[in-house]
C-alpha positions in Angstrom: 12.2 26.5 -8.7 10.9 24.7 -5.4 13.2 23.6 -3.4 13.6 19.7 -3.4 14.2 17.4 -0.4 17.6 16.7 0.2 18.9 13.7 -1.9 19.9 10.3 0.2 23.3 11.1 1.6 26.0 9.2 -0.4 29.4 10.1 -1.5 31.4 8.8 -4.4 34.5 8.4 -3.8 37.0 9.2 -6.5 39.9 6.5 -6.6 43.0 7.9 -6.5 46.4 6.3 -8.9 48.2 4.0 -6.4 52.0 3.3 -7.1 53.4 0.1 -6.7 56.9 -0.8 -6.7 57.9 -2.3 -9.5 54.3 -2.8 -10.6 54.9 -1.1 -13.9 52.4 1.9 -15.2 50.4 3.6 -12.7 46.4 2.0 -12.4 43.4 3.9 -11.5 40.1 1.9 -9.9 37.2 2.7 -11.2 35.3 4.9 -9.3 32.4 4.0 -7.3 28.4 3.9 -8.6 26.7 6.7 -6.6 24.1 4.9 -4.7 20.6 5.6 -5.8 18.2 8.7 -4.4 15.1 7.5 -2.8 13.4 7.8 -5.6 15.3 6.0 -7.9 15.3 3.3 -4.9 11.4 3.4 -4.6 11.0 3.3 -8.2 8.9 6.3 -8.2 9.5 6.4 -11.7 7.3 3.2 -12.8 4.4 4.4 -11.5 1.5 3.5 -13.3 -0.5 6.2 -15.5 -3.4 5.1 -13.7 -2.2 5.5 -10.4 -1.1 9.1 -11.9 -4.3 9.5 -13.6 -6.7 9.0 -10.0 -4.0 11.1 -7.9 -4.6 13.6 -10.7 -8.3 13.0 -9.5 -8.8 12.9 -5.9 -5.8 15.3 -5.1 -6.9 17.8 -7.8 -3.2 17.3 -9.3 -2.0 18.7 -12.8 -0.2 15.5 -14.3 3.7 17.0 -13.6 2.4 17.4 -9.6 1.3 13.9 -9.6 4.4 12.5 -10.8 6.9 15.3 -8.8 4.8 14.7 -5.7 5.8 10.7 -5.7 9.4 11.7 -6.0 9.3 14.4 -3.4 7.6 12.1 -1.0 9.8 9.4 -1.3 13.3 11.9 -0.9 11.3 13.5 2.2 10.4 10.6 3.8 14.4 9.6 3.9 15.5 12.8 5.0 12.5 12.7 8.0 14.0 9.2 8.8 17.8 10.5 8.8 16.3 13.7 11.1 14.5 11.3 13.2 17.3 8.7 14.1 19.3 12.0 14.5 17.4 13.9 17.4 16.6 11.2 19.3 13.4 11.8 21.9 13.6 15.4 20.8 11.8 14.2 17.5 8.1 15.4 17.4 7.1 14.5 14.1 7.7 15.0 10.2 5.0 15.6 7.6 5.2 17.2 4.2 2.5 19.9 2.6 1.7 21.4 -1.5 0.2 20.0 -4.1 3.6 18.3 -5.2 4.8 17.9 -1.8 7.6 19.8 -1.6 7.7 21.1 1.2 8.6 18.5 4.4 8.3 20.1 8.2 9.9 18.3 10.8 9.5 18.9 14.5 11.6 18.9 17.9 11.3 20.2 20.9 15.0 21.6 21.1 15.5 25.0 19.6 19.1 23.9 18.5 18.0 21.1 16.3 16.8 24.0 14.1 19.9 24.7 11.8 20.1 20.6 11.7 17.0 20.5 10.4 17.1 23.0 8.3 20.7 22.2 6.9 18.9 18.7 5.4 16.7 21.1 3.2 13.4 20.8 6.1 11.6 23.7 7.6 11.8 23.1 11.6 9.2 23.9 14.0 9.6 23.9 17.6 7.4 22.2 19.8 6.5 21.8 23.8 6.5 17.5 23.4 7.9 15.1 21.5 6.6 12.4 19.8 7.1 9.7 22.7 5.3 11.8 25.3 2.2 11.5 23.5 2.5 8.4 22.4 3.0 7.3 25.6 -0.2 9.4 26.6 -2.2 8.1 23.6 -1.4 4.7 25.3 -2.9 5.2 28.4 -6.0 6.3 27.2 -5.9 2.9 24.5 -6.3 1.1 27.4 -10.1 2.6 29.1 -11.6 3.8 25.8 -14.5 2.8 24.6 -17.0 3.3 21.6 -17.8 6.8 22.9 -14.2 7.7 22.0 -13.5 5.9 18.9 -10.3 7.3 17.3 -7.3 8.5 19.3 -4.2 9.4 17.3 -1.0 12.1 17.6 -1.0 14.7 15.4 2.1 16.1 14.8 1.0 19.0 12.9 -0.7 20.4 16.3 1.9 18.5 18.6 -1.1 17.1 20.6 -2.9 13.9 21.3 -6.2 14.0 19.6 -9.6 11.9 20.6 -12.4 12.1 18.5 -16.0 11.5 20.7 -19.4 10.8 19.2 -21.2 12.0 22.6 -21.0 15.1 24.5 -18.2 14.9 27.6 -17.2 11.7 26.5 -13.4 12.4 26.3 -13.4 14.6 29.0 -14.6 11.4 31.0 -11.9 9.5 29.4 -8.9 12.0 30.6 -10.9 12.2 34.1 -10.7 8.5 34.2 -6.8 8.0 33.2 -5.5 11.1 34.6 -4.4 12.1 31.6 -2.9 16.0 31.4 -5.6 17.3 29.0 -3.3 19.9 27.8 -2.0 17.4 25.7 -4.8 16.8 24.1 -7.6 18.1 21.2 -11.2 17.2 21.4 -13.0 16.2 18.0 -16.8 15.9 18.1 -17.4 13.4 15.1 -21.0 12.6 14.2 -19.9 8.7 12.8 -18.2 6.3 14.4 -16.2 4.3 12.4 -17.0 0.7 11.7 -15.5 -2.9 10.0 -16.2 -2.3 6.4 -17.5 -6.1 5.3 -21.1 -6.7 3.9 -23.1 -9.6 3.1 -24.5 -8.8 -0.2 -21.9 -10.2 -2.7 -19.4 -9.5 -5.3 -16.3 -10.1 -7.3 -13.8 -9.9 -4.6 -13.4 -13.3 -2.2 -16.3 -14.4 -0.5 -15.6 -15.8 3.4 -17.8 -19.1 3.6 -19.6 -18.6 0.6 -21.1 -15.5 2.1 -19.3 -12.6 3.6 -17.0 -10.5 1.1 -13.8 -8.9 1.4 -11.2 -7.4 -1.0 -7.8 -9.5 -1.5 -4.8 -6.9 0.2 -1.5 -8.3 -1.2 -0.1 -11.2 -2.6 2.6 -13.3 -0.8 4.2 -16.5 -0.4 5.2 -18.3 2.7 7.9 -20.9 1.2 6.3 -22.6 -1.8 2.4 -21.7 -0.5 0.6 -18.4 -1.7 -2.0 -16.4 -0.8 -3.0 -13.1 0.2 -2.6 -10.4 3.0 -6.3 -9.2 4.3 -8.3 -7.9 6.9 -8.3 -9.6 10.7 -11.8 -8.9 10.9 -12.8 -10.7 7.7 -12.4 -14.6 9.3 -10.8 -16.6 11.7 -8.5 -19.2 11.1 -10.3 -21.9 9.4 -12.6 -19.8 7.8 -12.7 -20.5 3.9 -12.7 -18.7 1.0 -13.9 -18.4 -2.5 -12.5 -16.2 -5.4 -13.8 -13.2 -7.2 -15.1 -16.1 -9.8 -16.9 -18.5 -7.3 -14.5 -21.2 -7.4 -12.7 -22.8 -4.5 -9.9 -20.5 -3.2 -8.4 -21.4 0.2 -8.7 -20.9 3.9 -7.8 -18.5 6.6 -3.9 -19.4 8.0 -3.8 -16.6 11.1 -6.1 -13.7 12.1 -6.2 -11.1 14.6 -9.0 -9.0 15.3 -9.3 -7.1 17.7 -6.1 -5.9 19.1 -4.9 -5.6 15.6 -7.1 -6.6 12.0 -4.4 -8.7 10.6 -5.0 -12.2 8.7 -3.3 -14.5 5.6 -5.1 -16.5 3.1 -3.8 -19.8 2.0 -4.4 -20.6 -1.4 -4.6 -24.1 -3.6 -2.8 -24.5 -6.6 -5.3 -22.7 -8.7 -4.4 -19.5 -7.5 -0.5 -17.9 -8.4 0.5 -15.1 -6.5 1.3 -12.0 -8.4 3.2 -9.2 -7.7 0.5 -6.1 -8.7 -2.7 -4.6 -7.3 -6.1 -4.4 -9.3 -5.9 -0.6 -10.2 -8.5 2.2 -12.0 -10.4 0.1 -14.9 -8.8 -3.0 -13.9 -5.1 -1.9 -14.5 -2.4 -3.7 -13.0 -0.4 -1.8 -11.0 2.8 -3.0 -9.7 4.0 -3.4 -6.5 7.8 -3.6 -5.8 8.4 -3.0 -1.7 6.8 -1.8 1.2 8.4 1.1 2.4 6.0 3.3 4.9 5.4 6.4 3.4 5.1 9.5 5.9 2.3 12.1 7.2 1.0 14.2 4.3 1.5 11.3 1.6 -0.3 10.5 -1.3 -1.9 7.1 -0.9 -4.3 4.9 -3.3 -7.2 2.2 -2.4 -8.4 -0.8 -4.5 -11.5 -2.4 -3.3 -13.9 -5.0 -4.6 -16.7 -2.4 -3.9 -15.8 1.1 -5.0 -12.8 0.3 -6.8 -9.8 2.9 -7.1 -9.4 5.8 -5.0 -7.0 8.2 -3.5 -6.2 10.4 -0.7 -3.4 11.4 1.3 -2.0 9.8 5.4 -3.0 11.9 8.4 -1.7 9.9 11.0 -0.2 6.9 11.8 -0.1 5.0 15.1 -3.8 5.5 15.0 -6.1 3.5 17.8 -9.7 3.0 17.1 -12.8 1.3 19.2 -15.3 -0.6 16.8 -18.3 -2.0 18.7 -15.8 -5.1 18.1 -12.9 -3.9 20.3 -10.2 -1.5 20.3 -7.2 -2.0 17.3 -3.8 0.0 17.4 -1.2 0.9 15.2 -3.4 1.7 12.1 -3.1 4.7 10.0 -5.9 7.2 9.5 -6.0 8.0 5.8 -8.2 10.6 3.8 -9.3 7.8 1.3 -12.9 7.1 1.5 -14.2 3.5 1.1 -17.4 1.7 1.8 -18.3 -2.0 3.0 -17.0 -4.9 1.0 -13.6 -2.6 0.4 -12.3 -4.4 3.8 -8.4 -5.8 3.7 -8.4 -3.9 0.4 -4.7 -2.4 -1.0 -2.9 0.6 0.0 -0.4 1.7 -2.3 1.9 5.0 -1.9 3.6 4.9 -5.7 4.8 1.3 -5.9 4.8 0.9 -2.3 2.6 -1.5 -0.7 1.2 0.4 2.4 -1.5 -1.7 4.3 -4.8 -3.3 4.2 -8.4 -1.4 4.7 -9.4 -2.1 8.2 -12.5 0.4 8.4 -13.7 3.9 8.6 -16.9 6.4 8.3 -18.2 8.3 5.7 -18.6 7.0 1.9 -17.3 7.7 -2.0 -20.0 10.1 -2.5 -19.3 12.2 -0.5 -16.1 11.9 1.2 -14.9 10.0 4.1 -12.0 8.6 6.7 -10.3 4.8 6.1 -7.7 3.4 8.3 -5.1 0.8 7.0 -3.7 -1.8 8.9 0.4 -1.4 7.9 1.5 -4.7 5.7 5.1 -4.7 7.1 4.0 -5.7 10.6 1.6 -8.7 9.0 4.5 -9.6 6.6 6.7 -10.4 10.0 4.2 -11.6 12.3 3.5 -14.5 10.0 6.7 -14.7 8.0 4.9 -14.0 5.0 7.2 -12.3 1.6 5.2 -10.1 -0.6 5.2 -10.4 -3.7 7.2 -8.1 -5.5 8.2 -6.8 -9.4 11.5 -6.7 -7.8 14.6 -4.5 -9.3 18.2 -4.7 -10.4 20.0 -6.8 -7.7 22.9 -5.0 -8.8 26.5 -6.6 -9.8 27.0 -8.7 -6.3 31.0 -9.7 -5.6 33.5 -10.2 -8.3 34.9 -13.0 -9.3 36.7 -14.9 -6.6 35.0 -12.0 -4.0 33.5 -13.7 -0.7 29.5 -13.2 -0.2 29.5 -9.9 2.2 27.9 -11.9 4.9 26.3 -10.2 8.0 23.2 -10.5 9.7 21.0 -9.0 6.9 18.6 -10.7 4.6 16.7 -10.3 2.0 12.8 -10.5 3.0 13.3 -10.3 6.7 10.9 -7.3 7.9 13.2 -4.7 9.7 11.2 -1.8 11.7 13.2 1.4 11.8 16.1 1.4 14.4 16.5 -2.0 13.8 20.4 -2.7 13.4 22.1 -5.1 11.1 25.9 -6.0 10.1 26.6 -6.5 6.4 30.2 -6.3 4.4 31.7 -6.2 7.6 29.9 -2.9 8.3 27.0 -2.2 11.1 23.9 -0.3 9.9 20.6 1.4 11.5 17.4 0.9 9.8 15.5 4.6 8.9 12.1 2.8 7.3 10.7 0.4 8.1 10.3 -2.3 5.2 11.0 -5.9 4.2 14.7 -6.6 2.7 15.0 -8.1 -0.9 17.6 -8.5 -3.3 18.8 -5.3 -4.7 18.2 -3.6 -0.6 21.1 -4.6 0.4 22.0 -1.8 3.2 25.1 0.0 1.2 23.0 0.1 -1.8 20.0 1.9 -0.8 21.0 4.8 1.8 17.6 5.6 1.8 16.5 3.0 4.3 19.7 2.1 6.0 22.4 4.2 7.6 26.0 3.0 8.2 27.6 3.3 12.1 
C-alpha cells in the first residue's frame, strides 16, 4: 500500500457523562463531527469524469491514479502548509512526485526539522537556502531583466534560483549587473521566449472590440453585477466585449498588464454567471473554491482555441519579460496552449487555479503556460467567484449566538493571514477565498487554531 499524506489534523473529542446535583440520570453530549480531510473539504470526490478522463490523457494516468492523485494532492498540499507555517524561514519548499502523487518532499535548511517532517508522513530533504533567500534574490534580478532573460523562477526541487536566457551570456550579464551570488542560481538556454497568447483571427470565445479574442477565466459577481475573471493583457478598462455568439457582452471594469495580467469583465443582463468551466467536449465542470494547489500538481486548461488540456505546476512565484514588460507572481505550468487560449481556466480538481497569461511551445507538440493565480484578482477587485458551493453545515443551535469574529465568507485570505472566529484566533495555511461551509473550525485544512 503507498503511503498516504497525513490526514488534516483534527481530534474528536469524546464527551464524557457530567453529574449534576440533583439533575436526575446522568447525560452524555453527543460527541463531536470529525472535521473533514482535505479531500473531503476540496471535494475531490466530484470531480468530473472528464476532467478524469484528460488527466488520464496528458499525465499517462490509469483511471484509479487519476482519481487517487486528486486526493493525495489535496491531503499533501495541507500537510506542506501545516510544515510550512511550522518551520518558519527554515522552509525551502514542498512539492509532491508519482503518477498518483503520493509521495510529498518537503525542504528546510535545518537538519532537525527532519523527524518533524517526517513525523507528518513527508520525506525531508535538507537544503543550503530557504525559500525567502531566493526569493528575495529572484527579486533583484525582477527588477534589470529584460527579454534576453525571460523566465526567472525558484525551484525548490534544486533549491536554486533559475533564469532561463534565449541568447548566449545573457544571464550571466544579468547576475553581473545585480550582484547577484550566482551560486544561487541555474542557467537554462531556451530557444522560445514566451509571449501573450491573443490572436486576431476569430472564434467562439469573447471577442475584445469586435476583433481581438480571448477565453473567459471564471465567473464572478461583484454585488448584483457579473462577469468574468481574464487576462490583463487582453484590454484595458473600457475596452468592450462580445460573446462566444457575437452578441453584446460587456466591458472591461480593471486591468493590469504589465506588472501583473489581471482584468474583470462586466457583463449586461444577458449574461448569468455560472459556477463551472467549459470542459473536454463541452462538459461542464464545476468549480467550488480556489484553493492553490502545490508544486508537482495536476492542473487542467480550457481555452477557446485548443480546448481541454492538462499538465502538472512547476513553479509558482514565476516572473516573466514579454516584449510587453515584466509580470510576477505567475505560475509556470506544463500545460501547453496556443494564441486565443489567453485568460483561459485553470482548474486543479474543482479548484479554480488562475487564468492563462502566456507561454512557448504549442499542443502539438508540447509546451510551457503560465497562469496568473485567481485569488489575488478575486481580492484586488473584490470580486466572489462563483461557486457550486457545499454543505454550510448545521450553524448555532437554537437560541446559540452567531460565532462572530473577524472572518467572512468571500473575503480572500493569503496564507499567514490571521483571523478570530468562535472566540478563537486562527492562521491561514492556503491561500483561498472564505465561503459558507469554510468557516475556520470546520475545514483544518486551510486554517489552524492558535
Amino acid at each position: 500500500m503507498p503511503k498516504r499524506h497525513a490526514r488534516a489534523a483534527c481530534t474528536a473529542l469524546a464527551a464524557a457523562g457530567l453529574l449534576f446535583a440533583g439533575a436526575g440520570p446522568t447525560t452524555a453530549a453527543a460527541p463531536a463531527a470529525p472535521a473533514p480531510t482535505a479531500a473531503q473539504a476540496l471535494r475531490t470526490a466530484d470531480a468530473p469524469p472528464e476532467l478524469l478522463a484528460a488527466m488520464q490523457r496528458d499525465l499517462g494516468l490509469t483511471p484509479a491514479q487519476a482519481s487517487a492523485r486528486l486526493v493525495h494532492e489535496a491531503e499533501a498540499g495541507a500537510t506542506a502548509a501545516r510544515l510550512q507555517s511550522r518551520l518558519g524561514t527554515a522552509f525551502a519548499g514542498a512539492w509532491v512526485d508519482g503518477a498518483d502523487a503520493t509521495t510529498l518532499t518537503v525542504a528546510t535548511t535545518r537538519p532537525e526539522d527532519a523527524a518533524a517532517i517526517r513525523a507528518a508522513g513527508a520525506r525531508a530533504r535538507v537544503v543550503p537556502h530557504g525559500l525567502a533567500v531566493l526569493d528575495s534574490a529572484k527579486a533583484v534580478l525582477d527588477r534589470s531583466a529584460t527579454a534576453a532573460t525571460p523566465v526567472r523562477y525558484v525551484d525548490p526541487r534544486t533549491n536554486t534560483l533559475v533564469v532561463e536566457e534565449v541568447e548566449p551570456g545573457a544571464a550571466a550579464r544579468l547576475l553581473a549587473a545585480t550582484g547577484t551570488d550566482a551560486s544561487l542560481v541555474t542557467v537554462v538556454r531556451t530557444a522560445e521566449a514566451p509571449r501573450p497568447l491573443y490572436d486576431l483571427r476569430g472564434g467562439d470565445a469573447y471577442y475584445m472590440n469586435g476583433s481581438g479574442r480571448c477565453s473567459v477565466g471564471f465567473p464572478v459577481t461583484r454585488g448584483t453585477t457579473h462577469g468574468f475573471a481574464t487576462a490583463g493583457h487582453c484590454g484595458r478598462a473600457g475596452t468592450t466585449t462580445t460573446g462566444y455568439n457575437q452578441a453584446a457582452q460587456g466591458s472591461f471594469q480593471a486591468s493590469v498588464f504589465p506588472g501583473t495580467d489581471m482584468a474583470w469583465v462586466a457583463t449586461n443582463s444577458s449574461w448569468t454567471a455560472t459556477p463551472y468551466v467549459k470542459g473536454s467536449g463541452g462538459a461542464l465542470v464545476q468549480v467550488t473554491g480556489s484553493v492553490l494547489q502545490p508544486v508537482g500538481a495536476s492542473v487542467c486548461r480550457s481555452g477557446s482555441t485548443t480546448g481541454w488540456h492538462c499538465g502538472t505546476v512547476q513553479q509558482h512565484g514565476t516572473s516573466v519579460t514579454y516584449p510587453e514588460g515584466t509580470i510576477s507572481g505567475v505560475t509556470r505550468t506544463t500545460v501547453c496552449a496556443e494564441p486565443g487560449d489567453s485568460g483561459g481556466s485553470y482548474v486543479s480538481g474543482s479548484q479554480a487555479q488562475g487564468v492563462t497569461s502566456g507561454g512557448s511551445g504549442n499542443c502539438s507538440s508540447g509546451g510551457t503556460t503560465f497562469f496568473q493565480p485567481l485569488n489575488p484578482i478575486l481580492s484586488a477587485y473584490g470580486l466572489t467567484l462563483r461557486t457550486t458551493g457545499g454543505d454550510p453545515g448545521p450553524g448555532p443551535g437554537p437560541g446559540e449566538p452567531e460565532p462572530g469574529g473577524t472572518w467572512k465568507a468571500g473575503t480572500v485570505y493569503a496564507a499567514g493571514a490571521t483571523v478570530t472566529y468562535g472566540g478563537a484566533s486562527y492562521r491561514c495555511l492556503q491561500g483561498h477565498q472564505a465561503q459558507t461551509g469554510w468557516e475556520p473550525p470546520n475545514v483544518p485544512a486551510l486554517w489552524q487554531r492558535l
